[in-house]
N, C-alpha and C positions, 0 to 999 in steps of 0.2 A: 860194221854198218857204216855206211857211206853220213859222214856228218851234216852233209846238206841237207840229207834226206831226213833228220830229224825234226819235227815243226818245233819251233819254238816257244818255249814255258813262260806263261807270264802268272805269277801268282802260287802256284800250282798246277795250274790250268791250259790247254793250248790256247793258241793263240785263238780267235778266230776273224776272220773277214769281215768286215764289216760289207753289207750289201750296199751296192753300187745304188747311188743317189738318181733316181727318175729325173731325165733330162726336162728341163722349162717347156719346150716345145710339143709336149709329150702332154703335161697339166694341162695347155692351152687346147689340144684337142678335146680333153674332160670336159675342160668348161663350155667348150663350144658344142659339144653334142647333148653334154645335159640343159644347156640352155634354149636347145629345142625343142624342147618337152613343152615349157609354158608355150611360147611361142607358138606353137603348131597347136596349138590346143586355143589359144587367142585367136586364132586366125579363125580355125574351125568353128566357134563358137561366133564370132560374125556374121560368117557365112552360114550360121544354122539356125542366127535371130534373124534374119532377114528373111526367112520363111515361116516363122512363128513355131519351129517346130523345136520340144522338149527336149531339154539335154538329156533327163532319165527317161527312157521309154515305158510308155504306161503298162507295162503285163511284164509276168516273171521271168518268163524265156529273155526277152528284151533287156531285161535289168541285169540276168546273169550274163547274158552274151555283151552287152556293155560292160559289165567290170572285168572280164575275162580278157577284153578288146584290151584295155585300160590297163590291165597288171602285165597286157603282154609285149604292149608296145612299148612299154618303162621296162621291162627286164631287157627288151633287144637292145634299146639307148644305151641302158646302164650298162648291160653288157660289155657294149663299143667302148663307152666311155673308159671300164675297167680294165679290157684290156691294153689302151692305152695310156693309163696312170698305174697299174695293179693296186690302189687304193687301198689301204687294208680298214681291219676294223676298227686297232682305236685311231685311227684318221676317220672314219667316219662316226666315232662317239658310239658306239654298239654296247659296250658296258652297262650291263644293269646294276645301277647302285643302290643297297639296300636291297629290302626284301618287298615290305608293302608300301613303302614310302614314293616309289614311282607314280604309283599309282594314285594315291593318295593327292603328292603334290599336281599333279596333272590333274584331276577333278579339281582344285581348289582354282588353279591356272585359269583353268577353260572358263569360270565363273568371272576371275577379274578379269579377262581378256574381254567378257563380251560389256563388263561393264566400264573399262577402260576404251573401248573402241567406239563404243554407243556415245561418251560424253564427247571423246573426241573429235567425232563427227557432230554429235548436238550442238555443242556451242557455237563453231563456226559458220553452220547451218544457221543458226538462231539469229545470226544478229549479221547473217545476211540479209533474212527475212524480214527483221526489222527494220536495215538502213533501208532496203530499198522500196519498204513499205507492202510489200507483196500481202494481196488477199489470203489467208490461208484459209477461206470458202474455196480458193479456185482450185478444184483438182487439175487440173491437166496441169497447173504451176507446181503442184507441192508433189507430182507425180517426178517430177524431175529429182528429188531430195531422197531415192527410195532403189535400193536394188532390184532388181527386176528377178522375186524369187520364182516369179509363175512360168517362166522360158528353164527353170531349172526342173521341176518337177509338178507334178497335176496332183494337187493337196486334195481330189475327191480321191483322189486311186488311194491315198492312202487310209482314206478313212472307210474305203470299203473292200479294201483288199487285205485284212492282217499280218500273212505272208510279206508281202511289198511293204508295207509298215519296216516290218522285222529287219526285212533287208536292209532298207532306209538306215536303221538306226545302228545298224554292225556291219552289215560288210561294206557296205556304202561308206561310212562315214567313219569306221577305224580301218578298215586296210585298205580299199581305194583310195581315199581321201588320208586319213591319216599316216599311214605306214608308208605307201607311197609315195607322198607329199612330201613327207619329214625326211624320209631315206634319199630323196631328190635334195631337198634342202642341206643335210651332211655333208651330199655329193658335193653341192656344190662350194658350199664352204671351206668342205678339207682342198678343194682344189686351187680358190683363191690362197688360201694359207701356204699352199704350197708354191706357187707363184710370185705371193708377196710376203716371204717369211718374214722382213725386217717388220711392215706396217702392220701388220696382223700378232706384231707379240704384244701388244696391250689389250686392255677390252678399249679404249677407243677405237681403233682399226679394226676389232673384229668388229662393235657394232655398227661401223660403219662399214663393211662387207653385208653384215644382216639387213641392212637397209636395202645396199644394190641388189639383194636376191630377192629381199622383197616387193619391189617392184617389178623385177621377173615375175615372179608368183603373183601378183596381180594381175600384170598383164595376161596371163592366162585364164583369168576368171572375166573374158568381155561379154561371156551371153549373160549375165546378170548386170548388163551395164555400165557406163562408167561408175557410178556411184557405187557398185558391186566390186569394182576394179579398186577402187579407194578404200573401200571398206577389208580386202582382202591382201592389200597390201600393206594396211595397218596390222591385219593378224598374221600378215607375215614377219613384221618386225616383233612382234610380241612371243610368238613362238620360235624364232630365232634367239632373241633372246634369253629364252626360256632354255635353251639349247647350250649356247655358250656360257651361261651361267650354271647351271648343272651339270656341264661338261659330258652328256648321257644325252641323245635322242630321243629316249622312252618316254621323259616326260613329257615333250615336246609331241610326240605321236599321241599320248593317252588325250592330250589338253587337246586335238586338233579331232581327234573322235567324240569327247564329250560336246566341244563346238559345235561341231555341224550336226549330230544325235540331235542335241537339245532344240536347233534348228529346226530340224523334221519335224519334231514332236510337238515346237511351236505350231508349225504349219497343222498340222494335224489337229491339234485342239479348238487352232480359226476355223477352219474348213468344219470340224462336226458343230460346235458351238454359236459359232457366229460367223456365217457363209457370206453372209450379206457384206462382209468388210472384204472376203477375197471378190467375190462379185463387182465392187467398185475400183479392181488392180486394172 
């Protein structure tokens, strides 16, 4: 036998190849196609508040043919994006760790987040209001301080359609919104990471990566406002971090389903209870 022809034993073992390192220019396509996801979706939802018209359409066919629109337009980006980076999974955090603990930690998440973001926004609010004296009699002033959740969905469909309910609170809110979202989120972080290997090996530089996507992911939330926009890019930094600190996705998906779930079901219990408070939005 020819000696060339023998591979090389390291250990016991052959050798093997190490696979060839994804070129920079290559990430920077990633980034840039997943970063039209929020963007075209900012854009959309501008041009869909200036007509007053609902970002979930009110009947079932409308709600399934929106998330359908919605999981299919993010698998063609994604798509693109992947085969321009080939991304893998644990580049995008896919690991489920633990058994019920995901799950777990994601419901507890989703509670500090929304009361982490609530004060967040309360205080600075608060003592706006103060310095600059503003009436809080004056609605049209204090309408300014409030996302704009009535251009997102029509809280009577929900209280009289059960079905639309249901939807609301699972497919809507964990795999459109969540699994979507979060899988967008990965994307785009494994791709910074990969771009900026040196600044991104501490959690300072990641969190400051989770910031810059979180104002991506903000910008994509304009039919609820800017204050919506603020509010969304705060729970984008909080579920980022949720991310990078569990080094696992799932929790960060579960925590962004029980978010916007509990959301709906707020909307739902103004709307059957006390109509009169959506009536004055």
């Amino acid at each position: 036998m020819d000696p060339d022809s023998i591979p090389p034993i390291i250990g016991g073992t052959e050798a093997v190849e190490a696979p060839r390192p994804i070129r920079r220019w290559r990430w920077w396509i990633h980034i840039v196609v997943l970063s039209l996801l929020p963007l075209l979706a900012g854009a959309a939802g501008l041009l869909q508040k200036s007509t007053d018209a609902m970002l979930l359409p009110e009947n079932i066919r409308g709600l399934i043919g929106i998330s359908v629109d919605a999981l299919g337009s993010f698998v063609f980006l994604f798509g693109i994006a992947w085969l321009a980076s080939r991304v893998n999974a644990q580049q995008l955090l896919l690991k489920w760790r633990g058994s019920w603990q995901p799950i777990a930690w994601g419901f507890v998440s989703s509670i500090l987040l929304r009361i982490g973001v609530a004060l967040i926004i309360f205080i600075p609010v608060t003592l706006w209001l103060l310095v600059n004296k503003v009436d809080l009699k004056n609605q049209a002033e204090m309408e300014k301080f409030r996302p704009a959740a009535e251009h997102v969905v029509n809280a009577s469909v929900l209280v009289n359609d059960p079905l639309y309910l249901a939807l609301t609170l699972t497919l809507i809110s964990f795999i459109v919104a969540g699994l979507r979202e979060e899988l967008w989120r990965a994307g785009m972080l494994a791709g910074m990471k990969a771009i900026f290997p040196q600044k991104l090996q501490n959690r300072r530089g990641e969190f400051l990566a989770v910031c810059i996507v979180a104002v991506l992911f903000g910008l994509g939330h304009t039919m609820q406002g800017w204050m919506g926009v603020a509010l969304t890019t705060l729970l984008g930094v909080g579920l980022g971090a949720i991310m990078i600190w569990r080094r696992s996705i799932w929790e960060a998906v579960i925590a962004h389903g029980f978010f916007d779930a509990s959301t709906f079901a707020l909307l739902y219990f103004v709307a059957k209870y006390h109509p009169d408070v959506l009536h004055k939005m």
